[in-house]
DRENNU-737456 format. One record per residue (C-alpha): x, y, z; residue in three letters. Coordinates in steps of 0.2 Angstrom, whole numbers, padded with zeros to 4 digits, always signed. Each point is the difference from the previous one (the first is absolute). Example, Ala and Ser with C-alpha at 12.3 -4.5 7.8 and 13.67 -1.06 7.14 Angstrom:
% DRENNU-737456
+0062-0022+0039Ala +0006+0017-0003Ser 
% end
This chain:
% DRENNU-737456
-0003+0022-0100Unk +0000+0000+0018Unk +0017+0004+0009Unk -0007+0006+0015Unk +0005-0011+0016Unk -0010+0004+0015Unk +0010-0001+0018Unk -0013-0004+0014Unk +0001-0002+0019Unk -0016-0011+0002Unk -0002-0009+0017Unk -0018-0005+0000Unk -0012-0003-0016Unk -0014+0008+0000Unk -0014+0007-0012Unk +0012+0016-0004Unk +0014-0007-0006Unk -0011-0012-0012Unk -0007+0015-0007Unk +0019+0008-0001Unk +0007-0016-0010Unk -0016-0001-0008Unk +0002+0018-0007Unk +0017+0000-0004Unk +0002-0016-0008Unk -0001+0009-0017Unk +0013+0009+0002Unk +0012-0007+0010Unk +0013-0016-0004Unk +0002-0005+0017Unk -0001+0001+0018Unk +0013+0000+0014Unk -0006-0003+0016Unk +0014+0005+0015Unk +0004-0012+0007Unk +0002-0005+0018Unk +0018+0005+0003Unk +0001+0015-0009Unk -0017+0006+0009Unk +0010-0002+0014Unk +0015+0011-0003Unk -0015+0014-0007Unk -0004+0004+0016Unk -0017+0008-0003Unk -0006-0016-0007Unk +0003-0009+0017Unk -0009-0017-0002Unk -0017+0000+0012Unk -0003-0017+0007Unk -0019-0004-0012Unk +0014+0002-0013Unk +0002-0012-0016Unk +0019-0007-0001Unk +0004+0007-0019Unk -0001-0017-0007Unk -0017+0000+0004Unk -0006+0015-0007Unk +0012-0005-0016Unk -0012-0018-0001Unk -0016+0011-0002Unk +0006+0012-0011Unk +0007-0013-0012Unk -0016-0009+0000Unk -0009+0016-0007Unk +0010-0002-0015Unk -0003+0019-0004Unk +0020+0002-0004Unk +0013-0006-0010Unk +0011-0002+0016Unk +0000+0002+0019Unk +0014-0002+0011Unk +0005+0004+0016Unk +0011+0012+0004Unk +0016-0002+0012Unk +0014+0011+0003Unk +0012-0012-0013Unk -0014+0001-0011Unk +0000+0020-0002Unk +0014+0001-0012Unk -0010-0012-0014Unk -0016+0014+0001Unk +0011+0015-0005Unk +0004-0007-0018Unk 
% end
C-alpha cells in the first residue's frame, strides 16, 4: 500500500518533473505541492516572476491522474500532513 506523500515546491512544469511524478507514482499516495503563501514565508523558495501561482501547477498535476490525491499546501494546511 502506498503511504508515501511527496511534498514538492514546483514553480514551473517541465519534462523533469513529469519524469519525477511519473516515477514515483508507484509509490507514493499523494502529492503536496507548497503553495504560494507558505513558499513565501520559506525564504529559499522566494517566488521568480515566470513562476506558476500554486493553483496552477495543482491543475496540471491533477490532470495526470498519477495519484490518489494532490493538494496544495498552506501554512493552515501543515497540521492535516503530520497525521
Amino acid at each position: 500500500m502506498k503511504e508515501r506523500l511527496l511534498v514538492i515546491h514546483v514553480p514551473v512544469i517541465h519534462r523533469g518533473y513529469l519524469d519525477l511524478f511519473r516515477r514515483l507514482a508507484p509509490v507514493v499516495r499523494g502529492v503536496a505541492i507548497i503553495g504560494d503563501e507558505l513558499a513565501k514565508r520559506l525564504r529559499f523558495l522566494e517566488h521568480d516572476i515566470s513562476a506558476l501561482r500554486a493553483e496552477e501547477t495543482f491543475g496540471f498535476v491533477a490532470a495526470l491522474k498519477l495519484f490518489d490525491a494532490v493538494t496544495v499546501l498552506e501554512p493552515v494546511s501543515l497540521p492535516a500532513i503530520r497525521s
